[in-house]
C-alpha positions in Angstrom: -16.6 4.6 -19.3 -16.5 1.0 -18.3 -18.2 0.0 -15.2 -14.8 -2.3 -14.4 -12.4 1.4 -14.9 -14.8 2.8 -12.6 -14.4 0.3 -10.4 -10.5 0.0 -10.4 -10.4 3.1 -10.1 -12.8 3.3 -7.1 -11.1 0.4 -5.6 -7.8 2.0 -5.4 -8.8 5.4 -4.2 -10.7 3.3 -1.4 -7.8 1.3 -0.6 -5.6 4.6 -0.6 -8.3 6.0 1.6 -8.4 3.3 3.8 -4.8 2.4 4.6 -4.8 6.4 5.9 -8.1 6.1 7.7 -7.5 2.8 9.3 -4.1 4.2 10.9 -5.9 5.6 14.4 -7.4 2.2 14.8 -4.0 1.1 14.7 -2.8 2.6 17.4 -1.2 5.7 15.9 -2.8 9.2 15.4 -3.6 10.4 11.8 -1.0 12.7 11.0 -2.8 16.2 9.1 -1.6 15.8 6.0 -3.5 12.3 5.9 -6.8 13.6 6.8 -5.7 16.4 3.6 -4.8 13.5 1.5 -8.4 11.9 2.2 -10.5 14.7 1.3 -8.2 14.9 -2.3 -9.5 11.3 -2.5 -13.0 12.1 -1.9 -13.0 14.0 -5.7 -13.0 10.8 -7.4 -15.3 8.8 -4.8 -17.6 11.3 -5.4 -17.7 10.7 -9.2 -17.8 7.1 -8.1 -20.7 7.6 -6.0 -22.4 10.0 -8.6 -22.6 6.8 -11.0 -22.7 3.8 -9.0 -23.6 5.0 -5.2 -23.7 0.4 -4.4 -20.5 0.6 -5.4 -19.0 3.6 -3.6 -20.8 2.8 -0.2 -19.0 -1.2 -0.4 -16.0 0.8 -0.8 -16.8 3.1 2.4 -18.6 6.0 1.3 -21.6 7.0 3.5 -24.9 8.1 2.9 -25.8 6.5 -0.3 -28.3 3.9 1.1 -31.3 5.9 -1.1 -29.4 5.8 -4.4 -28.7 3.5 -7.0 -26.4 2.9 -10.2 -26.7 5.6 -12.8 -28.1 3.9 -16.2 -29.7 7.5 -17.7 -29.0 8.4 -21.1 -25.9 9.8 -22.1 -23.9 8.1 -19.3 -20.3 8.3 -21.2 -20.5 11.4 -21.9 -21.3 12.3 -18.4 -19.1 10.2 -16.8 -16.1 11.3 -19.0 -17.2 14.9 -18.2 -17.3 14.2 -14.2 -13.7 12.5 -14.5 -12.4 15.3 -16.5 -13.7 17.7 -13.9 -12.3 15.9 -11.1 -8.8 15.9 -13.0 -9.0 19.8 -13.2 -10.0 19.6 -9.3 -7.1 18.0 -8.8 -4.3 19.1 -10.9 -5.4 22.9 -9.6 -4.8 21.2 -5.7 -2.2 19.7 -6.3 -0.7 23.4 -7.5 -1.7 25.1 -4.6 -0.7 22.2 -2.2 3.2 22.3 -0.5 2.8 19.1 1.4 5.5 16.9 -0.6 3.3 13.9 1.4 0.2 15.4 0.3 1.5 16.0 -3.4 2.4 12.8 -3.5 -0.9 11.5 -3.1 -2.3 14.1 -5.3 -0.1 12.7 -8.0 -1.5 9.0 -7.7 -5.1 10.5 -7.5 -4.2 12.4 -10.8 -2.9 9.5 -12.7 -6.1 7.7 -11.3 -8.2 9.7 -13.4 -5.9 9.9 -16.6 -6.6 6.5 -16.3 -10.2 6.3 -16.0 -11.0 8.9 -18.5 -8.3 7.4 -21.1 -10.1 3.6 -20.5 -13.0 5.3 -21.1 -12.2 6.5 -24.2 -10.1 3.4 -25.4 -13.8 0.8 -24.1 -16.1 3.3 -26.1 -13.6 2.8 -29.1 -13.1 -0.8 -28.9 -15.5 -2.0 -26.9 -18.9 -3.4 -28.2 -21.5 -1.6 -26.0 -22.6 -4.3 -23.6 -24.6 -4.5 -20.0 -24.1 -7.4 -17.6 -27.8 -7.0 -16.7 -27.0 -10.1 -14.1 -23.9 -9.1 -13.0 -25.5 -5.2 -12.1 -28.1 -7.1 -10.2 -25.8 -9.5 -8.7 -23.2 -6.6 -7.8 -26.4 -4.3 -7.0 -28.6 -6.4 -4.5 -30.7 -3.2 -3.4 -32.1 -3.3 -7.1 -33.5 -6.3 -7.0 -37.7 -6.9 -5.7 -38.6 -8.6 -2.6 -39.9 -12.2 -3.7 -40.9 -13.2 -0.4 -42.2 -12.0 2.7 -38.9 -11.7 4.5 -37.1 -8.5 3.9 -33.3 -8.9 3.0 -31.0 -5.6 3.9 -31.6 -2.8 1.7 -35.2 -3.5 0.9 -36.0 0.0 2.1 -33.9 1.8 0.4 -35.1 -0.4 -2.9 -38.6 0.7 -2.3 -37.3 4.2 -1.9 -35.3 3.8 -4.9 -38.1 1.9 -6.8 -40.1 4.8 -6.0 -37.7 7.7 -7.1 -37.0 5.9 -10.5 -40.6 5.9 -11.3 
């Protein structure tokens, strides 16, 4: 998969996530099924976050500060796998699930993935294999060295990641 279907996909699972998440700030409690419909969305921020964690955590998803974006061999097939899970995750909640609010949701987060893992498929197809090498470095700032003696946010976690990639 495409790092831009990822991200689409990331970005409107976030947003989903976020409009429900953002209500108690608001003013107004979070009814149940919202905080249900949240962890439905976590499925696919978890793939998300399993292949681009600088990605995910921009898009609110915590505790990823040690890891970076996923460039190991074989990451199409893996990534393809991981969405295809997630649909199965979903498709068998949304079964069980009565909440026509809830279902709802689940059906967005289902088409989500069709999505993803049918972009996928249609970049590997069509698609010249190509990395943005700048781009990932520009969109990925806790990848890149510390030039100078002053420290910019992140630079721990890119020695830790430096470290762990070694």
């Amino acid at each position: 998969m495409r790092p831009g279907n990822a991200r689409r996909t990331a970005v409107a699972i976030g947003i989903l996530v976020n409009c429900f998440a953002t209500a108690p700030l608001r003013g107004a409690a979070a009814p149940a099924w919202v905080a249900r419909s949240n962890e439905h969305a976590k499925v696919l921020l978890d793939v998300t976050a399993r292949f681009n964690p600088e990605f995910a955590g921009r898009t609110g998803v915590e505790g990823l500060d040690a890891e970076v974006l996923d460039l190991k061999p074989q990451l199409f097939e893996r990534q393809q796998k991981a969405q295809k899970d997630a649909l199965a995750e979903l498709k068998k909640r949304d079964a069980a699930e009565a909440d026509p609010l809830v279902k709802r949701d689940l059906a967005i987060l289902i088409e989500a993935a069709r999505q993803a893992i049918d972009g996928g498929e249609l970049n590997r197809k069509l698609l010249i294999p190509y990395a943005n090498v700048p781009q990932i470095v520009i969109s990925n700032p806790n990848v890149m060295p510390v030039s100078s003696g002053v420290p910019f946010a992140g630079a721990t976690s890119s020695l830790v990641k430096s470290r762990s990639s070694v």
